[in-house]
Biopython code that builds the backbone (N, CA, C, O; Angstrom):
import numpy as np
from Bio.PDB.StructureBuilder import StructureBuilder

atoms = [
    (1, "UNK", "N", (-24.083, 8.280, 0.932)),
    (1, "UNK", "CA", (-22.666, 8.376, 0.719)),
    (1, "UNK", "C", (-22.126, 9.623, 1.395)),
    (1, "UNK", "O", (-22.844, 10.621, 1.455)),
    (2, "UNK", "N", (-20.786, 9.624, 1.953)),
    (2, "UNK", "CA", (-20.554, 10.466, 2.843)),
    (2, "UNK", "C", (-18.789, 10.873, 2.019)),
    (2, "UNK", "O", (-17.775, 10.174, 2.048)),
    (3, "UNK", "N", (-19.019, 12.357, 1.300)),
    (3, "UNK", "CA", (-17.475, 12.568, 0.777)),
    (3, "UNK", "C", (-16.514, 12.557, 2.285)),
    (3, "UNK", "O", (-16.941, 12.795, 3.415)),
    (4, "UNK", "N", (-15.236, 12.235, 1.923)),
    (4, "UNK", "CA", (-13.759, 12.601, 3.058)),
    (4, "UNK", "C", (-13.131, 13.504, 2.098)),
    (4, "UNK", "O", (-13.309, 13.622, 0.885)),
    (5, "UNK", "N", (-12.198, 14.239, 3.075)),
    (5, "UNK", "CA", (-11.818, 14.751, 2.636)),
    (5, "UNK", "C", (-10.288, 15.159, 3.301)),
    (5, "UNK", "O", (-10.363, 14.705, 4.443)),
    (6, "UNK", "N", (-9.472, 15.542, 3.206)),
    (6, "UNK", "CA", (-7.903, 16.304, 4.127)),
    (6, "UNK", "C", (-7.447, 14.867, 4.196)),
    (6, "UNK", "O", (-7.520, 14.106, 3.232)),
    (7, "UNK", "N", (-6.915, 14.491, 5.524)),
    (7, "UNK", "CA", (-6.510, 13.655, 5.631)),
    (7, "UNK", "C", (-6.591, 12.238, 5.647)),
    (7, "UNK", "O", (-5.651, 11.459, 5.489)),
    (8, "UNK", "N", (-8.223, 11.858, 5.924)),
    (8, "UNK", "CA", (-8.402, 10.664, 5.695)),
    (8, "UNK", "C", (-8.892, 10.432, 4.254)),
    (8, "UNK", "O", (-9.535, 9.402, 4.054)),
    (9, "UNK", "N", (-8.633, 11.383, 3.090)),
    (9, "UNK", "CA", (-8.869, 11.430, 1.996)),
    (9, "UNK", "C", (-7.579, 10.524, 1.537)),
    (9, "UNK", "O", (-7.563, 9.409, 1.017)),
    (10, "UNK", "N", (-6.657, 11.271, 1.858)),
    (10, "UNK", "CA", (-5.204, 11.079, 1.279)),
    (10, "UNK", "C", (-4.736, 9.332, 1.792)),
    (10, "UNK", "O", (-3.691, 8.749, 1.503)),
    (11, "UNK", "N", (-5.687, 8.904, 2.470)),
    (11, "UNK", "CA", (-5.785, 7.619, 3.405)),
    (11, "UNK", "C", (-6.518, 6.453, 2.813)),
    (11, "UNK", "O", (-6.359, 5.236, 2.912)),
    (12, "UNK", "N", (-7.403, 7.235, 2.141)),
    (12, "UNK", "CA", (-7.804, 6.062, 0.970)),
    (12, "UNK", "C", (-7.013, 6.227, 0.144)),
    (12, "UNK", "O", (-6.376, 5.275, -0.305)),
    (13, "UNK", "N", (-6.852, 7.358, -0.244)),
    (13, "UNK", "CA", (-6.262, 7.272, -1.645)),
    (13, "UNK", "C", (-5.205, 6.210, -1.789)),
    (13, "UNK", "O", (-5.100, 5.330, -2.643)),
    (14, "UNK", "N", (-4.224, 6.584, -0.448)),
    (14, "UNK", "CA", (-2.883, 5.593, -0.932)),
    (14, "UNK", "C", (-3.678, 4.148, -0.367)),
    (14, "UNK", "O", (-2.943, 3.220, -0.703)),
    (15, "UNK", "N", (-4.813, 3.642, 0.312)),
    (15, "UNK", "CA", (-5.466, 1.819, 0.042)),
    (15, "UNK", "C", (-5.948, 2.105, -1.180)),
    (15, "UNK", "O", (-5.518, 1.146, -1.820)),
    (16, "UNK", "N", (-6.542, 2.763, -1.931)),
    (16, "UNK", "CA", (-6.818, 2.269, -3.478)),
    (16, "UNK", "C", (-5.795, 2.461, -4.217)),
    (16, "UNK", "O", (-6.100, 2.617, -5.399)),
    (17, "UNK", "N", (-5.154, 2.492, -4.087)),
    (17, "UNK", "CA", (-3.592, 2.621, -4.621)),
    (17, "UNK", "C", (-2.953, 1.202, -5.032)),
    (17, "UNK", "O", (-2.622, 0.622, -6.066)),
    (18, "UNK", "N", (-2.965, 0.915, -3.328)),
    (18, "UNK", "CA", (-1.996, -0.042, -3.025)),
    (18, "UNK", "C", (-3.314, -1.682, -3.198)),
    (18, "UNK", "O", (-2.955, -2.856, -3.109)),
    (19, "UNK", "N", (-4.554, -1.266, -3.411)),
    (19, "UNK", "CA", (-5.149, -3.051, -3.242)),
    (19, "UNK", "C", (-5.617, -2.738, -5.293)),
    (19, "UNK", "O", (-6.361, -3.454, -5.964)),
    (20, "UNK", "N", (-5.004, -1.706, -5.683)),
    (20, "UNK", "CA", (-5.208, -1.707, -7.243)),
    (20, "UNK", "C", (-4.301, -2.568, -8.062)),
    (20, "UNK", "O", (-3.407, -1.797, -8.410)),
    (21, "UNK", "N", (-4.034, -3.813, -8.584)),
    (21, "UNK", "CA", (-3.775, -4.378, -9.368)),
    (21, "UNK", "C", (-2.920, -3.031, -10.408)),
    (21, "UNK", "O", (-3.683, -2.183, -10.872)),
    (22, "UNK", "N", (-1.821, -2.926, -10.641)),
    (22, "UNK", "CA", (-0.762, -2.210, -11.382)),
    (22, "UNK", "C", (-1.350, -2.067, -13.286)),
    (22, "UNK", "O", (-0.948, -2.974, -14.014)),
    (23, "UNK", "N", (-1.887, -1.397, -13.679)),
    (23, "UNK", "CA", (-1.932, -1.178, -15.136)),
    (23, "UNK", "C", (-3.249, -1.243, -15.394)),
    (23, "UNK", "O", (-3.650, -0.958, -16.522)),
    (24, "UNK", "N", (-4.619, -1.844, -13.830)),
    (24, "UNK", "CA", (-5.582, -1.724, -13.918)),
    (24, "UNK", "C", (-6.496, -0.872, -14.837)),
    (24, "UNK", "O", (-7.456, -1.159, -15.553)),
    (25, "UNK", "N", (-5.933, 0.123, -14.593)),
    (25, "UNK", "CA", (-6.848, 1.423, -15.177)),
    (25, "UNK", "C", (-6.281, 1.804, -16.317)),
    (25, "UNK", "O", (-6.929, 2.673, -16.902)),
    (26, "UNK", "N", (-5.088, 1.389, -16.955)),
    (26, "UNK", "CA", (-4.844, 2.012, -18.295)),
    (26, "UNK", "C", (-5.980, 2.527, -18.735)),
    (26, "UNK", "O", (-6.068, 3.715, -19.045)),
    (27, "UNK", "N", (-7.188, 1.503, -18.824)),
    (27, "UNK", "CA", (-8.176, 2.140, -20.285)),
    (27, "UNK", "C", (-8.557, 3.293, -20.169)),
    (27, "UNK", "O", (-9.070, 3.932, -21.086)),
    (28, "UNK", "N", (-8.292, 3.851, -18.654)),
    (28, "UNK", "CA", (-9.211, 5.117, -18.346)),
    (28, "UNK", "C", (-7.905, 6.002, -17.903)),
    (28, "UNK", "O", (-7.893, 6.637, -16.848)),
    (29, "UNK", "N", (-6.444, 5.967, -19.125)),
    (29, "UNK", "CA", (-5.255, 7.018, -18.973)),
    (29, "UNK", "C", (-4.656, 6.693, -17.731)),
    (29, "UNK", "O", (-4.225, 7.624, -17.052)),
    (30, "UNK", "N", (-4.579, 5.792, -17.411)),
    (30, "UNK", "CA", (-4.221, 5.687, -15.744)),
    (30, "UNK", "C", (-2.929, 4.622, -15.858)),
    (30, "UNK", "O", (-3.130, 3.850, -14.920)),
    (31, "UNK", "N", (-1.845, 4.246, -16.462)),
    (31, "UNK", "CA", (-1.435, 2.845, -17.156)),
    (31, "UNK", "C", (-0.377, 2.550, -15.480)),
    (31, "UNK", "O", (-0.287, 1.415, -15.012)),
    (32, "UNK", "N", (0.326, 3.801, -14.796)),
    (32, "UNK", "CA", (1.389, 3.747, -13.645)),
    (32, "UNK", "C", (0.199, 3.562, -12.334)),
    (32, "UNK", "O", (0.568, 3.530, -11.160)),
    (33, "UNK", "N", (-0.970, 3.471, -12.658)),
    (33, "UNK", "CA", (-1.597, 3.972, -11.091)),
    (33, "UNK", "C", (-1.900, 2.111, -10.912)),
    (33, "UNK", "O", (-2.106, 1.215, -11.730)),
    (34, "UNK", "N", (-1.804, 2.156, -9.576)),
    (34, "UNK", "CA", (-1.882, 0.637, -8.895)),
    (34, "UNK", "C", (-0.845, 0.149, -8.269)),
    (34, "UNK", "O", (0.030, 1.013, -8.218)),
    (35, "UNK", "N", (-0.515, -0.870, -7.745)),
    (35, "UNK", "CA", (0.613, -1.722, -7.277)),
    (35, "UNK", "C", (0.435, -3.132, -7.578)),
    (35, "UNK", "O", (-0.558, -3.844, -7.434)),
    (36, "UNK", "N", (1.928, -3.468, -8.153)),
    (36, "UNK", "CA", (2.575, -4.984, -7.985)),
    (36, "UNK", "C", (2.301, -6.067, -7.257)),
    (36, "UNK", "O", (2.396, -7.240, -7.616)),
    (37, "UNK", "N", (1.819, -5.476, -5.805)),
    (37, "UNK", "CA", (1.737, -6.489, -4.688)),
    (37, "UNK", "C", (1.065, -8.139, -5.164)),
    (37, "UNK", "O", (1.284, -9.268, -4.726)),
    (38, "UNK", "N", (0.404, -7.747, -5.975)),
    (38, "UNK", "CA", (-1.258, -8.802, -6.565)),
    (38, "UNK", "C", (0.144, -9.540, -7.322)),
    (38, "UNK", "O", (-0.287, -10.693, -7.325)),
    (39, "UNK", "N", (1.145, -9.618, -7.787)),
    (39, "UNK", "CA", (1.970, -10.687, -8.432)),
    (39, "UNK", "C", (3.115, -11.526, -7.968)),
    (39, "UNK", "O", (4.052, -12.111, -8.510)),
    (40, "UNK", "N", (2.480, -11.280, -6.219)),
    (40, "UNK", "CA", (2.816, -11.966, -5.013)),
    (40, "UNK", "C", (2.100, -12.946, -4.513)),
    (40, "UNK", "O", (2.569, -13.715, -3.675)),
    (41, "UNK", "N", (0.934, -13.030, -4.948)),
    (41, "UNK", "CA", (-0.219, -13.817, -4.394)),
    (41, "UNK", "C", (0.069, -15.472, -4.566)),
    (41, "UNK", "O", (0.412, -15.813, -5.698)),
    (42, "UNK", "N", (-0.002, -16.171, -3.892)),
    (42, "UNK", "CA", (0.493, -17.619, -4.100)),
    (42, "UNK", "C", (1.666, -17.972, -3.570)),
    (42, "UNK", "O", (1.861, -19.079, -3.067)),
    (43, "UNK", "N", (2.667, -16.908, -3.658)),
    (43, "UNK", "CA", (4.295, -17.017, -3.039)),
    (43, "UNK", "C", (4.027, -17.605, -1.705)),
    (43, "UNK", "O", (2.867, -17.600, -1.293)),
    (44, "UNK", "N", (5.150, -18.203, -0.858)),
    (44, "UNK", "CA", (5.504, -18.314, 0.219)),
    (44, "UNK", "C", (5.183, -17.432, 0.862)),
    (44, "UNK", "O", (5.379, -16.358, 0.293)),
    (45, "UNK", "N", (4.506, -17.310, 2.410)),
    (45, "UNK", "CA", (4.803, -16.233, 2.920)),
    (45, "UNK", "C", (6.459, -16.422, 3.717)),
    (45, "UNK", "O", (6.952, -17.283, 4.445)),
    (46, "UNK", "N", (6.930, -15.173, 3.149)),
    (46, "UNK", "CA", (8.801, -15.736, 3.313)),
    (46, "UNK", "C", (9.182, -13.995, 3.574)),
    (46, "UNK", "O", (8.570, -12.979, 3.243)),
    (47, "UNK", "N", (10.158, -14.153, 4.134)),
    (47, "UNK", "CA", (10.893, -12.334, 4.488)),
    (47, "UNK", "C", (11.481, -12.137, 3.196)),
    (47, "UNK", "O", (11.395, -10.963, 2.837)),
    (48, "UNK", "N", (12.046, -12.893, 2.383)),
    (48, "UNK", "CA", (11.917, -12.411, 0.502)),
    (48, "UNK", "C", (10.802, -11.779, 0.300)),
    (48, "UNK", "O", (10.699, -10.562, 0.452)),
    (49, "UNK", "N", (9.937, -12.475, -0.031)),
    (49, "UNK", "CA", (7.994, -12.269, 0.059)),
    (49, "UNK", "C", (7.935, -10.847, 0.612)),
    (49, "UNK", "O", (8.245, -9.815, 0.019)),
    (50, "UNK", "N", (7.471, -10.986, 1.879)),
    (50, "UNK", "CA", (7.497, -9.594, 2.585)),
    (50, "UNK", "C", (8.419, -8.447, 2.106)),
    (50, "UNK", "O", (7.861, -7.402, 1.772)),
    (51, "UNK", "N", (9.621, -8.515, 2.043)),
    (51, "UNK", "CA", (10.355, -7.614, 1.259)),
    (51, "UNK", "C", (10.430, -6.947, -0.096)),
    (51, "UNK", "O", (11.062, -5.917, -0.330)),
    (52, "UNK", "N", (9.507, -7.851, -1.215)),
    (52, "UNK", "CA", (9.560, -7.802, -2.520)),
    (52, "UNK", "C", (7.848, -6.920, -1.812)),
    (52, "UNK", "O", (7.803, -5.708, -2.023)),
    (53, "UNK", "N", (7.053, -7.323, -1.327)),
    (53, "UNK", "CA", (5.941, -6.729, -1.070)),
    (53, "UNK", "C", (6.067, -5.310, -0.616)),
    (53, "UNK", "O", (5.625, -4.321, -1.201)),
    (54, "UNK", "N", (6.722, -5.349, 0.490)),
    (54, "UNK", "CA", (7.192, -3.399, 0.679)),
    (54, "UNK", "C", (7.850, -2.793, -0.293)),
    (54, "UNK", "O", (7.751, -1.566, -0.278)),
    (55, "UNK", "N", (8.581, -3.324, -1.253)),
    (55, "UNK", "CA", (9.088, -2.637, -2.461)),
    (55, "UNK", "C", (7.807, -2.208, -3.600)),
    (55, "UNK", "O", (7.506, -1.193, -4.228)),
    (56, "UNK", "N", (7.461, -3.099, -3.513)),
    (56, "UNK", "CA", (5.969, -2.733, -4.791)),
    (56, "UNK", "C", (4.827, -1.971, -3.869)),
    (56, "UNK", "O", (3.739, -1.711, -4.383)),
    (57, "UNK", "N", (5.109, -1.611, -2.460)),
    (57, "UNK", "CA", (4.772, -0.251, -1.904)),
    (57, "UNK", "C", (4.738, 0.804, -2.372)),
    (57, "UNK", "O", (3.900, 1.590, -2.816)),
    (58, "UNK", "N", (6.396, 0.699, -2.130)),
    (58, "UNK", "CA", (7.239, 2.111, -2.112)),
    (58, "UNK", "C", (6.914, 2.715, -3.631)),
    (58, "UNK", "O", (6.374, 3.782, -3.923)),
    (59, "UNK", "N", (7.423, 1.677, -4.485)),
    (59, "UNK", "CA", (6.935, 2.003, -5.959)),
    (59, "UNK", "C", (5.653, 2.490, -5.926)),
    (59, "UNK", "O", (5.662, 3.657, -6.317)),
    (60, "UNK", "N", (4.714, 2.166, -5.675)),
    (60, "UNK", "CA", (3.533, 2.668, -5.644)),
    (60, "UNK", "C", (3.081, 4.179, -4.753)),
    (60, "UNK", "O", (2.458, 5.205, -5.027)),
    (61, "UNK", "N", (3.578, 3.791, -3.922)),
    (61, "UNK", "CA", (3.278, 5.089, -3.064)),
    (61, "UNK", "C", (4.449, 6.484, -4.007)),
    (61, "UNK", "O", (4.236, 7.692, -3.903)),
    (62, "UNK", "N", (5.476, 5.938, -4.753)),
    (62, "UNK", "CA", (6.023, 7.126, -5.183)),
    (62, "UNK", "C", (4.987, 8.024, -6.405)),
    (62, "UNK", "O", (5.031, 9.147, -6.906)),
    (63, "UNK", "N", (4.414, 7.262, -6.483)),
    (63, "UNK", "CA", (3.464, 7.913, -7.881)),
    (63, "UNK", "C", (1.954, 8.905, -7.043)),
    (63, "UNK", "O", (0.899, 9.474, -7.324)),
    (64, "UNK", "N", (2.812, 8.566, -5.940)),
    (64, "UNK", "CA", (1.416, 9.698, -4.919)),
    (64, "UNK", "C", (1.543, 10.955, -4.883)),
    (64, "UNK", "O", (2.413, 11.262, -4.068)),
    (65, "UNK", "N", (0.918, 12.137, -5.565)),
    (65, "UNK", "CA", (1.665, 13.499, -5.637)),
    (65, "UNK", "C", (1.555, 14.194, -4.371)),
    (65, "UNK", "O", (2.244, 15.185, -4.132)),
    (66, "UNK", "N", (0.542, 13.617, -3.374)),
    (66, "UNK", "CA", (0.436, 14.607, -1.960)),
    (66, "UNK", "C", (0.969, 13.976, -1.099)),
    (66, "UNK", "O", (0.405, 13.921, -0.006)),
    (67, "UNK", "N", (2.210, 13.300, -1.296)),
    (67, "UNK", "CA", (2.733, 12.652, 0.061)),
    (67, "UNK", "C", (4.470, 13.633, -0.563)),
    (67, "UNK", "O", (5.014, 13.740, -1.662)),
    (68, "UNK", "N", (4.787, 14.139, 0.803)),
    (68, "UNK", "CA", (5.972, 15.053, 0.457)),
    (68, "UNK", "C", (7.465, 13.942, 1.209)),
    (68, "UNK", "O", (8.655, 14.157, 0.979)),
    (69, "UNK", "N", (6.809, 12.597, 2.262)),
    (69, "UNK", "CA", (7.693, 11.750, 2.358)),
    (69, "UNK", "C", (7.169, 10.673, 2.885)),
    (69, "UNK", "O", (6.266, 10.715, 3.720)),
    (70, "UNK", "N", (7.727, 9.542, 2.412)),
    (70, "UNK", "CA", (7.630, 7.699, 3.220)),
    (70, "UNK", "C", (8.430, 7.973, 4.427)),
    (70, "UNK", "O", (9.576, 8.420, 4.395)),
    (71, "UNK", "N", (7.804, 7.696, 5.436)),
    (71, "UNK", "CA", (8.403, 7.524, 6.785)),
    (71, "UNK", "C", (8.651, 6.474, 7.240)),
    (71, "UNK", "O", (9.627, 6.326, 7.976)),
    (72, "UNK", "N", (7.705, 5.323, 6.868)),
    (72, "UNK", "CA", (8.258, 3.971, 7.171)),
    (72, "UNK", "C", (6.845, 3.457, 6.571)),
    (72, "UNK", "O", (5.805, 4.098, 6.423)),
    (73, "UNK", "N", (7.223, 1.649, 6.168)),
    (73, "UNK", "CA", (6.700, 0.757, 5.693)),
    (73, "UNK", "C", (6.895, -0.248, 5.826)),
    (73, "UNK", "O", (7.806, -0.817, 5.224)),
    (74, "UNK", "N", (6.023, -0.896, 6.757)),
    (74, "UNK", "CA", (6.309, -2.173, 7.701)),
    (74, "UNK", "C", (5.570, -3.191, 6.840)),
    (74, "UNK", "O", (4.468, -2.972, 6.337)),
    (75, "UNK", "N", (6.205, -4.226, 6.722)),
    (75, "UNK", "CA", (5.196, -5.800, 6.190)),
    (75, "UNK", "C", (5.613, -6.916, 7.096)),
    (75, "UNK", "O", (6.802, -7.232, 7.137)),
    (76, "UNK", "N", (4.672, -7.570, 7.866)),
    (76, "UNK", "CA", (5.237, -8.301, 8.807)),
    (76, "UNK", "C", (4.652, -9.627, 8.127)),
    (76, "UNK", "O", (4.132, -9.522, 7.015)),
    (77, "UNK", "N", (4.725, -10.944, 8.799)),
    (77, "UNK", "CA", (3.964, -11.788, 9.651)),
    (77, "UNK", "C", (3.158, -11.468, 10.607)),
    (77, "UNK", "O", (3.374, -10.727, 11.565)),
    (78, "UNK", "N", (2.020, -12.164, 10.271)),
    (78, "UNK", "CA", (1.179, -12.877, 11.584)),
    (78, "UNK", "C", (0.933, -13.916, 11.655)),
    (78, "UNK", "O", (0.653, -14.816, 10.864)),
    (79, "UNK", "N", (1.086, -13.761, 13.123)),
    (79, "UNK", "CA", (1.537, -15.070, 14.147)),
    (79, "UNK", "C", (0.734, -15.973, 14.276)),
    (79, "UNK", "O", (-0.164, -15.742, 15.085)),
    (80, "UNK", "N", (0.709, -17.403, 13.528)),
    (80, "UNK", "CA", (-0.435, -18.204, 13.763)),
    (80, "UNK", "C", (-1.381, -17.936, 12.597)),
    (80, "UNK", "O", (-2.593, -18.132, 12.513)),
    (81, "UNK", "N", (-0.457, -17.406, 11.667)),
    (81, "UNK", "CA", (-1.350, -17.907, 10.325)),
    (81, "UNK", "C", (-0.387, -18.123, 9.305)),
    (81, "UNK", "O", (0.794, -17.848, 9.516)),
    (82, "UNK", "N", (-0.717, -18.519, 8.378)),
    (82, "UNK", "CA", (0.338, -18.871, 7.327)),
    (82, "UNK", "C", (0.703, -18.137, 5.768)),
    (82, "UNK", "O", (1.679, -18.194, 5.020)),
    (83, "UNK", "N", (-0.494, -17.500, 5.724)),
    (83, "UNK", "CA", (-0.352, -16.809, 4.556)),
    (83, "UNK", "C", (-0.977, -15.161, 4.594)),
    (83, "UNK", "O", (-1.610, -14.674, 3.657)),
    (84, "UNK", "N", (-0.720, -14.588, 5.607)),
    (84, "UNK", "CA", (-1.314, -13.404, 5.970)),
    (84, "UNK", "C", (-0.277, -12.833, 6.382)),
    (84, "UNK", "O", (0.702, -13.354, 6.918)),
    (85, "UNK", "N", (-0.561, -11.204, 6.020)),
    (85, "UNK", "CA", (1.010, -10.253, 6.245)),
    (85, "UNK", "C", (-0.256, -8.974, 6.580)),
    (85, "UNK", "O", (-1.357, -8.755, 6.075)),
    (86, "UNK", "N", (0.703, -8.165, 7.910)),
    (86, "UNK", "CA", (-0.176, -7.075, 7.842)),
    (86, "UNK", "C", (1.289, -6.101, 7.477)),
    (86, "UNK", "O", (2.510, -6.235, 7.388)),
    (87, "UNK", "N", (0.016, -4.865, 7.320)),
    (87, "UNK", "CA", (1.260, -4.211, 6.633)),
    (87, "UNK", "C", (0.163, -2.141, 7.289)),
    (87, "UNK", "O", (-1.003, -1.746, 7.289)),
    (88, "UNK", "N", (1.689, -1.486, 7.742)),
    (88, "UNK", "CA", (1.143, -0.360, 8.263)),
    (88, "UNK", "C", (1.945, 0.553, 7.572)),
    (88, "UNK", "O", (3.019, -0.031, 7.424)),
    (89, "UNK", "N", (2.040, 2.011, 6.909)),
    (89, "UNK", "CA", (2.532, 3.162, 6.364)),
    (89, "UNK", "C", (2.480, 4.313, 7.105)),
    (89, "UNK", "O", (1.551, 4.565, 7.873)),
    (90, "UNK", "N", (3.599, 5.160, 6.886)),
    (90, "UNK", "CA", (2.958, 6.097, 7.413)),
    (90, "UNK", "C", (3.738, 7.496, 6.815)),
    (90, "UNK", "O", (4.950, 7.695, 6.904)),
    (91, "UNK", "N", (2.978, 8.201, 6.332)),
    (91, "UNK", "CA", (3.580, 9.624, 5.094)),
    (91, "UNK", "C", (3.564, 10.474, 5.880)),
    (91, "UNK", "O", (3.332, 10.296, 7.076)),
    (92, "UNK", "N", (3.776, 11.413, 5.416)),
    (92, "UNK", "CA", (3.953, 13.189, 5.650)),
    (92, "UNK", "C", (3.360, 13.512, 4.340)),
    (92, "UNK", "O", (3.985, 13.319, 3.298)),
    (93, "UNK", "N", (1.778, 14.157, 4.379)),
    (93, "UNK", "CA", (1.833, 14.542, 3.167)),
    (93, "UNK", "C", (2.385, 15.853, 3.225)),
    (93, "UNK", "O", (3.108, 16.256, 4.136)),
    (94, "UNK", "N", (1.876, 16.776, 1.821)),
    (94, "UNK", "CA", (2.914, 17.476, 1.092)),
    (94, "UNK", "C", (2.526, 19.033, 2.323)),
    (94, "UNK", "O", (1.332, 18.853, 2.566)),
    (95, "UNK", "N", (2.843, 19.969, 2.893)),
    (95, "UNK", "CA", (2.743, 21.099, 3.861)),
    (95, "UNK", "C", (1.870, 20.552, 4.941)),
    (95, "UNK", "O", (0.928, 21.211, 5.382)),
    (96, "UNK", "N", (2.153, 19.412, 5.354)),
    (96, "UNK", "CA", (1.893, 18.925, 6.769)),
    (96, "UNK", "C", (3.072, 18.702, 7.748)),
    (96, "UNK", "O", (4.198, 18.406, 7.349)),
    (97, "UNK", "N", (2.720, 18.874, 9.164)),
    (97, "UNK", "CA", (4.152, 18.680, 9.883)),
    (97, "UNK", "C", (3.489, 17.222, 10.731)),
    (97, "UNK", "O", (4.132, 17.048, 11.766)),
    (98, "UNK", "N", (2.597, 16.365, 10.579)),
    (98, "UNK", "CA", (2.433, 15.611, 11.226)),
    (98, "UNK", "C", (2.265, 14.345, 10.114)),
    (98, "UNK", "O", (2.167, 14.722, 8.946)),
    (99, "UNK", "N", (2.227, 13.054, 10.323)),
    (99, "UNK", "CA", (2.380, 11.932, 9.099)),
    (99, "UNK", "C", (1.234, 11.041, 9.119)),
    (99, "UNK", "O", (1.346, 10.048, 9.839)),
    (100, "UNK", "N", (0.329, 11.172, 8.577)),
    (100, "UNK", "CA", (-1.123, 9.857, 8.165)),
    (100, "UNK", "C", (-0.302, 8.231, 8.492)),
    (100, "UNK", "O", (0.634, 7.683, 7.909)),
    (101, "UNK", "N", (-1.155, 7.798, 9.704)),
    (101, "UNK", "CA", (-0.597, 6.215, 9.294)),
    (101, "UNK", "C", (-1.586, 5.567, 9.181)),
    (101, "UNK", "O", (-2.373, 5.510, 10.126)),
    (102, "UNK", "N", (-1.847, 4.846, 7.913)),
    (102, "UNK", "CA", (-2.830, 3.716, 7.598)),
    (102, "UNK", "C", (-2.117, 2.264, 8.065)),
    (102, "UNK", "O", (-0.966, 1.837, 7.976)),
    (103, "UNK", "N", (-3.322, 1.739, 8.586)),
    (103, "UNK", "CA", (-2.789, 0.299, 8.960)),
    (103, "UNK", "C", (-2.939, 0.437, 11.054)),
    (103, "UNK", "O", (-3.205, 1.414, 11.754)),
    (104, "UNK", "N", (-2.641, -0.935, 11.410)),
    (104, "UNK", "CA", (-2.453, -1.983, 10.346)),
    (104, "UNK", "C", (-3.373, -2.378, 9.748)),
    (104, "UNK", "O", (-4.548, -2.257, 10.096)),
    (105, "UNK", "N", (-2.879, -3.024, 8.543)),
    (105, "UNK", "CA", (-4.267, -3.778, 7.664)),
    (105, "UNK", "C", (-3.359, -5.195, 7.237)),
    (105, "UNK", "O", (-2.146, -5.237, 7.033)),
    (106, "UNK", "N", (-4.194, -6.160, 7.180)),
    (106, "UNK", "CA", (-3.551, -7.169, 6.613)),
    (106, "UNK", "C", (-4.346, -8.097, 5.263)),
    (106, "UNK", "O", (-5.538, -8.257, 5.000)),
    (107, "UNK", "N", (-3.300, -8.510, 4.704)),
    (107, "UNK", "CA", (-3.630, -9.414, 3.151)),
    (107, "UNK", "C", (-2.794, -10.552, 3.200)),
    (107, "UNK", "O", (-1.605, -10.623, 3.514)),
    (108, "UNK", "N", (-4.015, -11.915, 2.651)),
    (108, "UNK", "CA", (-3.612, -12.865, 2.653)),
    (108, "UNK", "C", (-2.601, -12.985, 1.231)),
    (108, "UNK", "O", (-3.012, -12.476, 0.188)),
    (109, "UNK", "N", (-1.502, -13.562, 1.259)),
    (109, "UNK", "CA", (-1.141, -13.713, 0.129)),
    (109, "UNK", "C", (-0.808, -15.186, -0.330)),
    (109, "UNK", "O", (-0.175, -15.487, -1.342)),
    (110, "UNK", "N", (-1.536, -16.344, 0.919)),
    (110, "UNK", "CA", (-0.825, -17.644, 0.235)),
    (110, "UNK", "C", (-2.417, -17.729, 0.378)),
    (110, "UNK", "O", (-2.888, -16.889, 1.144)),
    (111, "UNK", "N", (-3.430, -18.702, -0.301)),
    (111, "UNK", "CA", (-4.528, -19.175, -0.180)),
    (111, "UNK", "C", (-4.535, -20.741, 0.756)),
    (111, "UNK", "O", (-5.594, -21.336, 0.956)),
]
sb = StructureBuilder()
sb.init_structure("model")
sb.init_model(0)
sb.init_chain("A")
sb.init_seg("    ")
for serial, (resi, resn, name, xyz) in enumerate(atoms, 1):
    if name == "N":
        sb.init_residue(resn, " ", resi, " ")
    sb.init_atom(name, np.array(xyz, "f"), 0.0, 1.0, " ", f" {name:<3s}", serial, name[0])
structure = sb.get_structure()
């Protein structure tokens, strides 16, 4: 096992964030840590869809204490599939002058 640490720390942090099921961790004091996205799964992939999906982002990423700003949060389509969205971020964490972008990464959300 190999610790990270600085910036590609802060890079997982916000993917275990964001592929955490929302209230997951209560048992272990954690009840705000996770995201919404997972109560999208089955929907249409639709620009509603996609839109309700970057919102349960943003929500999520606000509960991040080392990000000092959201710079942008893209959820697209891809082309030639039907139920797959990639999706790229990209922060400023907190006394950095340059912004972490994770992504793209993509999740199926229609089966």
């Amino acid at each position: 096992l190999t610790l990270i640490g600085g910036r590609d720390n802060l890079g997982q942090a916000i993917l275990m964030r964001i592929l955490t099921p929302l209230g997951e961790l209560t048992a272990l004091a954690h009840p705000d840590y996770g995201c919404r996205i997972w109560d999208l799964v089955g929907r249409p992939n639709t620009a509603t869809t996609r839109n309700l999906m970057k919102l349960h982002i943003l929500e999520a990423l606000a509960g991040e204490p080392r990000i000092a700003e959201i710079q942008d949060v893209t959820v697209g389509d891809v082309p030639g599939t039907r139920g797959t969205v990639a999706i790229e971020l990209r922060v400023l964490p907190v006394a950095a002058t340059s912004p972490v972008v994770i992504g793209p990464f993509t999740l199926e959300v229609t089966p």
